[in-house]
C-alpha positions, 0 to 999 in steps of 0.5 A: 790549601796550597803548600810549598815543595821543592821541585826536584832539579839536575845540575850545580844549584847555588848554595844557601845566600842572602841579599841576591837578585833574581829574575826571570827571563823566558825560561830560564831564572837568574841567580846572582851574588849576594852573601854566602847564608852558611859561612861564618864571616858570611863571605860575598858572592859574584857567582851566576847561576841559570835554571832552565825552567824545560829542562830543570836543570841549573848551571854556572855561567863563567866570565871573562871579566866577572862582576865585583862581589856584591850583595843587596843589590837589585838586577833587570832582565833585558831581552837583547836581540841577536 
């Protein structure tokens, strides 16, 4: 029987919230927006949060020009080329 764990990571993980989108892309999972799950109002997010799957370490990607807050929305991974 399988059973579910937590898998032990480094770096600023993003907090409890509902209404995000997540996805992968190679190596690394996506985290964005959604409602924060522990404020009372629950508060909107616009926060980006990156686990690199090697290493197992999250960050915060920074904007110039960030995203409006937002929850319940759905987000695509697209491969660019460089």
């Amino acid at each position: 029987m399988a059973e579910w764990h937590s898998p032990k990571t480094a770096g600023p993980k993003p907090g409890a919230r509902i209404g995000h989108s997540t996805v992968r892309l190679g190596n690394q999972v996506f985290v964005f927006a959604g409602k924060d799950g522990e404020a009372v109002p629950a508060s909107y997010l616009n926060s980006l949060h990156v686990l690199d799957l090697l290493a197992m370490r999250w960050r915060v990607v920074s904007a110039q020009y960030p995203p409006t807050r937002r929850a319940f929305h759905s987000a695509n991974a697209i491969q660019g080329s460089n």
